[in-house]
C-alpha positions in Angstrom: 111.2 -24.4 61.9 108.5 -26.5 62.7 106.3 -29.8 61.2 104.1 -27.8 59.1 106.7 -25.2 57.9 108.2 -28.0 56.4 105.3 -29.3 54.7 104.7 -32.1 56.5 101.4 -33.8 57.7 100.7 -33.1 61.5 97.6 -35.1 63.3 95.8 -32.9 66.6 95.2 -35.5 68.9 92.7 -35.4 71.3 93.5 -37.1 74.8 96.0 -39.0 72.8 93.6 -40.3 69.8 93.0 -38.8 66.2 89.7 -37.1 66.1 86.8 -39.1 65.2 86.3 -38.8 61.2 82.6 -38.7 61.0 80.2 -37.9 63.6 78.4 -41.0 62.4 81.5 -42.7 63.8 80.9 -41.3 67.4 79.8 -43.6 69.6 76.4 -41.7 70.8 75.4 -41.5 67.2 71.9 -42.8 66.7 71.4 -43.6 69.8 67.4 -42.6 70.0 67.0 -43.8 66.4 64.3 -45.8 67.5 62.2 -43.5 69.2 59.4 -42.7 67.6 58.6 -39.3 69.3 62.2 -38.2 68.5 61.6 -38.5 64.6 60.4 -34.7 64.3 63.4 -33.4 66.5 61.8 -29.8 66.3 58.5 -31.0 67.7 60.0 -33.2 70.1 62.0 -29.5 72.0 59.0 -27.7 71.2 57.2 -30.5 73.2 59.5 -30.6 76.1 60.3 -26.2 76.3 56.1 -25.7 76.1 56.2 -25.9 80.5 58.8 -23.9 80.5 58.2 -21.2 78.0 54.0 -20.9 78.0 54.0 -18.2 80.8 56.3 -16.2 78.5 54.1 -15.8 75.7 51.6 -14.5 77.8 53.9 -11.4 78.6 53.8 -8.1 76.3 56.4 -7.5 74.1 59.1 -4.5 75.1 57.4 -2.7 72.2 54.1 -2.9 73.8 55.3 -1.5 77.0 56.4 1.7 76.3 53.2 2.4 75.5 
């Protein structure tokens, strides 16, 4: 029989520390807060995938290939 089939309170550590409570709490947490162009975090990937992605939308769609 183990901890919890007993009823008692078990902690998961992780690398031998509790897990953080709050991602607030994590250490990377509002670490761009003052960026203004990362405000509108949708825009901002939008922004930065445009290179990447503009050649796609030029392509047909599968439905308009078979055609």
């Amino acid at each position: 029989m183990n901890a919890i089939d007993r009823g008692k309170e078990v902690t998961v550590l992780h690398r031998g520390k509790p897990p953080q409570r709050s991602v607030k709490d994590h250490p990377a947490c509002g670490i761009w807060a003052d960026r203004k162009d990362m405000k509108d975090v949708a825009a901002y990937v939008r922004k930065i995938r445009q290179p990447r992605y503009s050649e796609l939308q030029k392509l047909p769609l599968p439905s308009e290939l078979s055609d």
